[in-house]
C-alpha positions in Angstrom: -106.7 3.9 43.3 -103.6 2.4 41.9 -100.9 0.6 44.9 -97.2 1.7 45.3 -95.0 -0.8 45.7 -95.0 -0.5 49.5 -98.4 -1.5 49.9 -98.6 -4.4 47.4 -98.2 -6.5 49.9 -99.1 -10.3 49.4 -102.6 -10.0 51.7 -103.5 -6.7 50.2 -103.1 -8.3 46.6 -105.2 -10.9 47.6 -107.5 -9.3 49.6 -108.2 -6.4 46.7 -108.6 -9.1 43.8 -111.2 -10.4 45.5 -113.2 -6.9 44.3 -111.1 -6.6 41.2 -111.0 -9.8 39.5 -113.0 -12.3 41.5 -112.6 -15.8 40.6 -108.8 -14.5 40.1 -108.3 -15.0 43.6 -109.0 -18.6 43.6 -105.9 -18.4 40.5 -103.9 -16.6 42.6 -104.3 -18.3 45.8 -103.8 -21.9 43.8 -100.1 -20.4 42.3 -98.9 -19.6 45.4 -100.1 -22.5 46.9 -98.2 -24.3 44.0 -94.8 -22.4 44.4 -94.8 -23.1 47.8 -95.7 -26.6 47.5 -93.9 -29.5 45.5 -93.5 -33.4 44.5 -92.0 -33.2 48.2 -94.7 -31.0 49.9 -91.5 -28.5 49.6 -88.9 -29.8 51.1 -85.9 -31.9 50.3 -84.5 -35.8 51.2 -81.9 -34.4 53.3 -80.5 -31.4 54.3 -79.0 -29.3 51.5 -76.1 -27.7 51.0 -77.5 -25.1 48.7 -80.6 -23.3 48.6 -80.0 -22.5 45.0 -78.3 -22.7 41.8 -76.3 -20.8 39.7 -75.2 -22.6 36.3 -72.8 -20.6 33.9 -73.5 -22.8 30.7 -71.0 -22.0 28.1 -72.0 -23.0 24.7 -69.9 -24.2 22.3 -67.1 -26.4 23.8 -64.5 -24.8 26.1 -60.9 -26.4 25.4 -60.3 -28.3 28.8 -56.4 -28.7 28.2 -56.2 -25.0 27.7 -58.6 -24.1 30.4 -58.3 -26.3 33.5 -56.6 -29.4 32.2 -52.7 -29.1 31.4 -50.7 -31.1 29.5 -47.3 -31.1 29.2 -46.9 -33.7 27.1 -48.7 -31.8 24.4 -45.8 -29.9 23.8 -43.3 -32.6 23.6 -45.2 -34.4 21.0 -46.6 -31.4 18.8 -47.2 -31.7 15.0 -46.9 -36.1 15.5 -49.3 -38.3 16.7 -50.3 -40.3 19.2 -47.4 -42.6 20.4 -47.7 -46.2 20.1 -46.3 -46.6 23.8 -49.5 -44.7 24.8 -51.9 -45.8 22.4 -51.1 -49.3 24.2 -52.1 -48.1 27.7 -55.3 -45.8 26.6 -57.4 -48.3 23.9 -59.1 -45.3 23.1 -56.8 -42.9 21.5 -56.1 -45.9 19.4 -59.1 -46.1 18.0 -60.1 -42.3 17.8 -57.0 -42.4 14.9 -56.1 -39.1 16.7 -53.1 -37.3 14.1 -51.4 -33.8 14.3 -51.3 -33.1 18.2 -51.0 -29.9 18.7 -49.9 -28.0 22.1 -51.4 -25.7 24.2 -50.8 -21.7 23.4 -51.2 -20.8 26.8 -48.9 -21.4 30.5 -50.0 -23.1 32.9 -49.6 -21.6 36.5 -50.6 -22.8 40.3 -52.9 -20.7 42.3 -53.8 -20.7 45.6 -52.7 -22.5 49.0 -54.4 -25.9 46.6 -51.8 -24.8 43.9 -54.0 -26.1 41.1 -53.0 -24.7 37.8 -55.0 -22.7 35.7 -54.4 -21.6 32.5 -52.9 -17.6 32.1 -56.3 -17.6 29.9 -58.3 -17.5 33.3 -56.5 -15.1 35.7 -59.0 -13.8 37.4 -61.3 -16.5 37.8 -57.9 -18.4 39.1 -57.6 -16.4 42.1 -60.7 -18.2 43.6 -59.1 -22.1 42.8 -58.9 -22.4 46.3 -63.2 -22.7 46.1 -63.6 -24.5 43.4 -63.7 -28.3 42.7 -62.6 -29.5 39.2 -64.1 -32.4 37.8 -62.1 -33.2 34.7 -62.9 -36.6 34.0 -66.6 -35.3 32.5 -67.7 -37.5 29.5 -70.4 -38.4 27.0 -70.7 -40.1 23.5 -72.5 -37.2 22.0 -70.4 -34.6 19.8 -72.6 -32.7 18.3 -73.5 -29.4 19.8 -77.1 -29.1 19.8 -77.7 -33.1 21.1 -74.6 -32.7 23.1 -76.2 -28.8 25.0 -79.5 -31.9 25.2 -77.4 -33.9 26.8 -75.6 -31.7 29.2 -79.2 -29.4 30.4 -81.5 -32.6 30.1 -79.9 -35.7 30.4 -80.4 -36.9 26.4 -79.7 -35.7 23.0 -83.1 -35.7 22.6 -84.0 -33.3 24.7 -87.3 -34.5 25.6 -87.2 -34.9 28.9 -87.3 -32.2 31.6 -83.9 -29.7 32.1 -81.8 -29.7 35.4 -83.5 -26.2 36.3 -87.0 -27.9 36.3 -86.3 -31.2 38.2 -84.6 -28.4 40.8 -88.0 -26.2 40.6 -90.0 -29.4 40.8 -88.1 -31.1 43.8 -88.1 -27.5 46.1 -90.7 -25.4 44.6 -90.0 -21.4 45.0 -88.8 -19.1 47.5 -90.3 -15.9 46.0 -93.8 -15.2 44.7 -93.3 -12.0 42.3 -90.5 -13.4 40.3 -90.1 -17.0 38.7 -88.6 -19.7 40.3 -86.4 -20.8 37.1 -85.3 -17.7 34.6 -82.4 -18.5 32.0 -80.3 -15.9 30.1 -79.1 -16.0 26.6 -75.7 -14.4 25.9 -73.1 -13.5 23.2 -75.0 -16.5 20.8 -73.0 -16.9 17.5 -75.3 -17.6 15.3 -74.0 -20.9 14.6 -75.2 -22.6 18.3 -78.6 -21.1 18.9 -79.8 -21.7 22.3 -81.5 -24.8 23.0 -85.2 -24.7 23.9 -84.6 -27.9 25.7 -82.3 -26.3 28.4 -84.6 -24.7 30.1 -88.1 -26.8 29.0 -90.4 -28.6 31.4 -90.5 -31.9 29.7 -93.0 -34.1 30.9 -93.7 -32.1 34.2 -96.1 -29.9 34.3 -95.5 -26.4 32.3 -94.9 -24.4 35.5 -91.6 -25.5 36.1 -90.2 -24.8 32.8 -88.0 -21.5 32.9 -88.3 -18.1 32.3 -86.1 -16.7 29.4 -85.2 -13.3 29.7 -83.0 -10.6 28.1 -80.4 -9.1 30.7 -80.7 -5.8 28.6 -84.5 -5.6 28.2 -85.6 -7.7 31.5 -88.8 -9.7 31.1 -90.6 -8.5 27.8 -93.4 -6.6 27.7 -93.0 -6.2 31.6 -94.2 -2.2 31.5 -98.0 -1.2 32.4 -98.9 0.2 28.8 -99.0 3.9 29.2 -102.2 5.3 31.7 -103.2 1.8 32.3 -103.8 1.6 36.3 -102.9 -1.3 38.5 -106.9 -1.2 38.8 -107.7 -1.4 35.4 -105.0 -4.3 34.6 -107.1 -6.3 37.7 -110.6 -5.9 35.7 -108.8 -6.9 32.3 -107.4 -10.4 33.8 -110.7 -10.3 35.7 -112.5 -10.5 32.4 -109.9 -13.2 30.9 -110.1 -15.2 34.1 -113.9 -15.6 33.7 -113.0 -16.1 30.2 -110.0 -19.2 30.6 -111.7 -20.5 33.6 -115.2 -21.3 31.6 -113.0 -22.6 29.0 -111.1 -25.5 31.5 -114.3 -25.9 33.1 -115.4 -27.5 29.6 -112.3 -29.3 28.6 -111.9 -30.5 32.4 -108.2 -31.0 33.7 -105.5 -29.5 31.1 -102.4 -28.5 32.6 -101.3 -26.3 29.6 -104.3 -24.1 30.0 -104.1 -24.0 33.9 -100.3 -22.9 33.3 -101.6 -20.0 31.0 -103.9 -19.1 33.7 -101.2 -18.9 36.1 -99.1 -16.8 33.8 -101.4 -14.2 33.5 -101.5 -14.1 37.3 -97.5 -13.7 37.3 -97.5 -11.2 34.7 -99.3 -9.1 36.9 -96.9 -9.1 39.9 -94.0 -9.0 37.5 -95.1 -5.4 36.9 -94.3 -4.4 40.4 -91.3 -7.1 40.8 -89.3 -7.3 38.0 -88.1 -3.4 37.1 -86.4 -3.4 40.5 -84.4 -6.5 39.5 -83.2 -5.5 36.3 -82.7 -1.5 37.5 -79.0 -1.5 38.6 -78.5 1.7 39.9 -78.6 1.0 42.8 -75.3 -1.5 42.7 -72.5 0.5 43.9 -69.7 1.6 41.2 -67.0 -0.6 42.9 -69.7 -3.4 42.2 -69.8 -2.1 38.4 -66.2 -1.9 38.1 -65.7 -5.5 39.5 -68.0 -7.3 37.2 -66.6 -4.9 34.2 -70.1 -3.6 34.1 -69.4 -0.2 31.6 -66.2 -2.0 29.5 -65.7 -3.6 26.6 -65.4 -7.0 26.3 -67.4 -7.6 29.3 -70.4 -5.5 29.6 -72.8 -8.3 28.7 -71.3 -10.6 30.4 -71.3 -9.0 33.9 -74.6 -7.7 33.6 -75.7 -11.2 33.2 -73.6 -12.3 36.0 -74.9 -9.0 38.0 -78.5 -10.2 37.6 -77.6 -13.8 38.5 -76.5 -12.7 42.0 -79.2 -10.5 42.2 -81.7 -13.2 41.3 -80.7 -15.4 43.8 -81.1 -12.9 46.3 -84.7 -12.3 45.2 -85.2 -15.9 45.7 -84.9 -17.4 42.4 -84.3 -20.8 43.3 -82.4 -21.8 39.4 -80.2 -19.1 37.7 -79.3 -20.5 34.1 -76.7 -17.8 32.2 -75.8 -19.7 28.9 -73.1 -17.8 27.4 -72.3 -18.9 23.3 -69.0 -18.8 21.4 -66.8 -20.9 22.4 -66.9 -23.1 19.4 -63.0 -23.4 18.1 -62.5 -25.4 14.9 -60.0 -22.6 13.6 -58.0 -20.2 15.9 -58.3 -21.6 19.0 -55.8 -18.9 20.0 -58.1 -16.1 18.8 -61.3 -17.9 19.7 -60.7 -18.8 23.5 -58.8 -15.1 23.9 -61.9 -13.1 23.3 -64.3 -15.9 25.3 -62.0 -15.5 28.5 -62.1 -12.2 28.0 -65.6 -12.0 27.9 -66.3 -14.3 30.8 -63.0 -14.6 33.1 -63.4 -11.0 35.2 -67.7 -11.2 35.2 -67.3 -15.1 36.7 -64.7 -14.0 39.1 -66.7 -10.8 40.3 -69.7 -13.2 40.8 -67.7 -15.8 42.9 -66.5 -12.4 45.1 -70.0 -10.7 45.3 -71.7 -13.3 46.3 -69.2 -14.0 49.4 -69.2 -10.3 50.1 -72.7 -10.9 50.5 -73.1 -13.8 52.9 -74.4 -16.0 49.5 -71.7 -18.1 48.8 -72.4 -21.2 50.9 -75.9 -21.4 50.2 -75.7 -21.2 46.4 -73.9 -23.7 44.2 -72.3 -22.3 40.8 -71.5 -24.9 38.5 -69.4 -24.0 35.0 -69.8 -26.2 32.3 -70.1 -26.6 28.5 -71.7 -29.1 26.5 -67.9 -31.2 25.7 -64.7 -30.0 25.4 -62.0 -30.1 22.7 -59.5 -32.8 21.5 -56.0 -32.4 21.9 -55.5 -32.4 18.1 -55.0 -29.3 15.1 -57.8 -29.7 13.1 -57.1 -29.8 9.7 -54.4 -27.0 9.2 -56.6 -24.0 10.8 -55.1 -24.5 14.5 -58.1 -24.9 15.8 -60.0 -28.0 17.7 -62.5 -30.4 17.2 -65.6 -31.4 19.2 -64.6 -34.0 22.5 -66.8 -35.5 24.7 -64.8 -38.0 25.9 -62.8 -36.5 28.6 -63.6 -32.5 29.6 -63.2 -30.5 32.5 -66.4 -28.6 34.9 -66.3 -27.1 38.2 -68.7 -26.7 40.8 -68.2 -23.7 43.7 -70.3 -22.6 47.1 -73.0 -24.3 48.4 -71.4 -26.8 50.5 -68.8 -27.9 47.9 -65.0 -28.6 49.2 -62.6 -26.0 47.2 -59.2 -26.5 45.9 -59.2 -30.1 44.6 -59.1 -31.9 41.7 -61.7 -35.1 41.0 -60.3 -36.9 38.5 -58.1 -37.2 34.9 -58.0 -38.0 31.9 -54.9 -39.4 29.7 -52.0 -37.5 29.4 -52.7 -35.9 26.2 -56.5 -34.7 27.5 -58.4 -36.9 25.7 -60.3 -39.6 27.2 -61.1 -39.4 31.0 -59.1 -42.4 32.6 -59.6 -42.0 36.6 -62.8 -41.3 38.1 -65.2 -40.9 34.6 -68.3 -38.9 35.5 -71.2 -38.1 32.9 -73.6 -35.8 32.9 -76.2 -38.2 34.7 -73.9 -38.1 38.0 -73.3 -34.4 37.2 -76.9 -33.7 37.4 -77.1 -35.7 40.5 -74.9 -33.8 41.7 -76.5 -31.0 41.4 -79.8 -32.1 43.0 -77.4 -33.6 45.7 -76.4 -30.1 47.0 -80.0 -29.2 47.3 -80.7 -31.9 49.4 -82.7 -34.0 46.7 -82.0 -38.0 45.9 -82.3 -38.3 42.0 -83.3 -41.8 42.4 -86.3 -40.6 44.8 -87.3 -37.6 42.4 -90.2 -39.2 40.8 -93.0 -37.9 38.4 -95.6 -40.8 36.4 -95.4 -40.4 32.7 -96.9 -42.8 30.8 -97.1 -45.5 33.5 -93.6 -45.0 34.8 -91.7 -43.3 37.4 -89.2 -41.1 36.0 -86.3 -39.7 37.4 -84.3 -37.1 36.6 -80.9 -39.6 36.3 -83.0 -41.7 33.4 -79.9 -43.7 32.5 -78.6 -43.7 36.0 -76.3 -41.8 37.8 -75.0 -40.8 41.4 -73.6 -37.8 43.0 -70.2 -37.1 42.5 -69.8 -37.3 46.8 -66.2 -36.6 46.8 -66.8 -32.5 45.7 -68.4 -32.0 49.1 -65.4 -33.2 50.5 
């Protein structure tokens, strides 16, 4: 007799797999055990801010003096470049040879009782400056996008060491049993910066706390029951590969690759009951749709990625990862960054509003982010920007973090941070900060050495929680 969703409980799972699949159990009861466990016996340093995490990743390079960063003196010194008088005070500039300034196409306005200005770009998402705290004094060396996405999800340009969304997983282990703990989405990719595997990998820590990629339109692949296949007769096929895998580890001895594909098959089988409620949004009201820009053009994917997020998190996915591609601007900058607010400015703001509607806000940090931002100078003749990672501009929102300010600045052309630098290290840290984990404390033996998830350093930014 197959179970409705109803009586799938967690103890009748359990209880009939001990006739179904037998030693499957023993799997079963060991993943829970493992999601509900940690490095920290699941639980953090301190007590968190956040329970979770939202990170809107977007790929390509966002322009932070035509985003979140104005500067007026842009305008004055269009088409020249960079004055002597300031090429004195900023060493930098000077020796970046930066030529052919060119000034922002977009106004400026304040927002809010903070007044922060926000470029007319981001009108929507502006409205809720008065929650967010913008760091625009981010920086790195690395300007190439796919060591630079490394740099920004991992820590390196490698991107050999564990993301932001594992060390999370691995630090507070989940809060739900039927879906994972760490799912990433994959949206509006140009097919110049394909997503980065890195982003969302495990590293060095064991293969259960690497994330879950999923397609907002599809859900979880191959999620359905093939058709007249039971919920009894899936629980005799994993029995059979159970019996199977666990003979097979029995011989090799401890393998945490095979013990992860053990524990996926184990997943895969409450996913089938779990994951077609997540991704069926008919339920969501039409005001809902209409906010996020759910059935319009040029938001649809966007807000149903967004729409998921929140709905993740309420599910109990402890690390939402929506990576949306695009941004990249070396010609038309004006055309470019048009149609990438477009896609993202109404979805972002909708989130930010849903999820206080909801009671979510304070216990989930969203972060925005790309991977660098973009210099203050025309490249070539195609009034577009280059890559810049010395000075860019991120915010953090919810989750215990103090709105409507400003942590620091760069120069006043936007292109070296100059008050206040903070790199993705101390970003990260950050991050782990609001959920009540040290980065310094966050250990894991590899190779004969404690790592952390900070490898070259790095301390929470302590002034965006006020």
């Amino acid at each position: 007799m197959s179970l409705t969703n109803e009586q799938f409980s967690r103890r009748s799972f359990l209880n009939t797999l001990g006739g179904g699949i037998g030693a499957g159990s023993v799997a079963l009861q060991s993943l829970l055990a493992d999601n509900a466990s940690s490095a920290l016996a699941g639980g953090s340093h301190f007590s968190p801010s956040a329970k979770r995490v939202i990170f809107l990743f977007m790929s390509g390079g966002p322009s932070q003096v035509d985003t979140f960063d104005p500067k007026p003196e842009l305008a004055k010194l269009a088409g020249g470049d960079v004055p002597e008088s300031l090429a004195r005070t900023v060493p930098n500039i000077s020796r970046a040879g930066l030529k052919n300034l060119m000034a922002s196409p977009w106004r400026f306005h304040q927002y809010g009782e903070s007044g922060i200005p926000v470029s007319e770009l981001l009108p929507e998402t502006a409205k809720h400056v008065d929650d967010l705290c913008i760091v625009r004094s981010m920086q790195h060396r690395n300007p190439v996008h796919g060591p630079g996405e490394c740099v920004a999800l991992t820590g390196t340009g490698a991107g050999d060491r564990p993301s932001i969304g594992s060390w999370s997983l691995y630090g507070l282990g989940s809060e739900t049993e039927n879906l994972p703990a760490f799912i990433t989405m994959n949206l509006h990719s140009d097919g110049m910066q394909y997503p980065q595997a890195a982003g969302w990998s495990a590293g060095f820590l064991p293969p259960r706390f690497q994330g879950t990629v999923v397609d907002p339109e599809k859900g979880i692949r191959d999620i359905a029951m093939p058709e007249g296949v039971t919920n009894a007769a899936r629980r005799k096929q994993l029995g059979v590969l159970e019996s199977f895998n666990r003979r097979h580890l029995d011989s090799l001895g401890a393998h945490p690759e095979l013990e992860a594909r053990i524990r996926s098959y184990e997943m895969a089988f409450r996913l089938q009951t779990a994951a077609p409620e997540l991704f069926d949004l008919s339920s969501e009201s039409q005001a809902t749709r209409d906010a996020y820009g759910l059935e319009t053009s040029p938001t649809k994917q966007s807000a149903r990625g967004c729409l998921l997020a929140r709905r993740m998190i309420e599910r109990g996915v402890r690390f939402v990862q929506l990576r949306i591609g695009g941004w990249d601007a070396h010609g038309n900058i004006k055309g470019n960054h048009e149609r990438m607010c477009g896609i993202t400015d109404k979805p972002i703001a909708a989130l930010l509003g849903d999820l206080k509607q909801r009671g979510l806000f304070e216990e989930t940090l969203v972060v925005w982010a790309g991977e660098f931002g973009r210099t203050p100078t025309m490249e070539g003749t195609a009034n577009g920007r280059d890559h810049s990672p010395a000075g860019y501009s991120v915010w953090f929102a919810g989750g215990g973090v103090k709105g409507g300010q400003i942590v620091g600045q760069t120069d006043p052309i936007g292109y070296v941070a100059t008050e206040r630098p903070v790199t993705p290290h101390d970003f990260h840290a950050t991050i782990l900060h609001a959920l009540g984990l040290r980065s310094d404390k966050l250990t894991w033996k590899h190779h004969g050495r404690d790592e952390v998830p900070t490898v070259f350093g790095g301390a929470p930014i302590t002034e965006v929680f006020g």
